[in-house]
C-alpha positions in Angstrom: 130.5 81.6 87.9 127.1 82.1 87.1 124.3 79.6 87.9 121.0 79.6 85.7 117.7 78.1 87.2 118.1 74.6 88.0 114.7 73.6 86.2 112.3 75.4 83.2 109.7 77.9 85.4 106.9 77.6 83.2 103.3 79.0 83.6 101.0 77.6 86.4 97.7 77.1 85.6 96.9 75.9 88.9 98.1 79.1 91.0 94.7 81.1 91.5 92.9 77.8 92.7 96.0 77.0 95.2 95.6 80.4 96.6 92.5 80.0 97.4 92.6 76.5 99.2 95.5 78.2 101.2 93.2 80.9 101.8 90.8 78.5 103.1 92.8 76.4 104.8 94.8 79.4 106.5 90.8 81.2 107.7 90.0 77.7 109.3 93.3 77.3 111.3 93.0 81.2 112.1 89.7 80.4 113.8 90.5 77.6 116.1 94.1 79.4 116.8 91.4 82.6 117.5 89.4 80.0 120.1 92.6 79.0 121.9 93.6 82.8 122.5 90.1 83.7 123.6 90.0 80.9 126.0 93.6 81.9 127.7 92.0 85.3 127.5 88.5 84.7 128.9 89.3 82.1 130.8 92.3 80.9 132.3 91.8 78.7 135.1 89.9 76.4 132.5 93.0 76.2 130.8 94.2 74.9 133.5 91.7 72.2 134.2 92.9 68.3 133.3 91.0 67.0 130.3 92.7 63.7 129.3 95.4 61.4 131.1 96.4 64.2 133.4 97.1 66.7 130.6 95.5 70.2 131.4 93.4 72.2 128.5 96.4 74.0 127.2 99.0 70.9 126.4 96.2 69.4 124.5 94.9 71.9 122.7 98.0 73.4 122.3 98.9 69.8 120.9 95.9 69.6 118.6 97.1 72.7 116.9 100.0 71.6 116.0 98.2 68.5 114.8 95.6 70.2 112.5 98.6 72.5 111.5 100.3 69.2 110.3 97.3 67.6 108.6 96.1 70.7 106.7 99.4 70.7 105.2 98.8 67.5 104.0 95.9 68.1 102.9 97.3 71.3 101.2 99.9 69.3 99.3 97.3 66.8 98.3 94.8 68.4 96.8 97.5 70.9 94.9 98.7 68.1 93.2 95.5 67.1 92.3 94.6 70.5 91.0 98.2 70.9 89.4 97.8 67.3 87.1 94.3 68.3 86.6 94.6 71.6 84.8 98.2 71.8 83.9 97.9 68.5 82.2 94.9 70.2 80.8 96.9 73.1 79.6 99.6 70.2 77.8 96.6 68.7 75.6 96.1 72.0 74.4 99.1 73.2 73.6 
């Protein structure tokens, strides 16, 4: 039994700018990620140093990556929709 595609693939006008906001979006989180590592790398006892409620260095930046990791994915999906209705719908109304 075969099974076709599920929906119509059609062209994506928005794919070059999405690249490049992932692009983006991927350099910014590879440059704090790059601070964290050069810190444990540098500098290990201030990792180890309590910054806030008890929590050393590490737990919360560690945390705060996984946070920004979270909200630039968000942000990601956001603005790709918004680029996607913008020239796709674009594309439609010439069509």
């Amino acid at each position: 039994m075969h099974h076709g595609p599920a929906v119509k693939l059609e062209s994506d006008n928005a794919a070059d700018p999405k690249a490049k906001l992932g692009l983006v979006l991927f350099f910014v989180y590879s440059l704090v990620y790059v601070g964290f590592i050069i810190i444990n790398t540098l500098s290990p006892k201030t990792m180890g140093e309590s910054i806030v409620l008890g929590l050393n260095l590490a737990v919360v930046y560690g945390f705060g990556l996984i946070l920004l990791a979270i909200v630039m994915g968000l942000i990601y999906n956001i603005m790709c929709n918004r680029i996607e209705k913008k020239l796709n719908i674009a594309q439609e109304t010439v069509d």
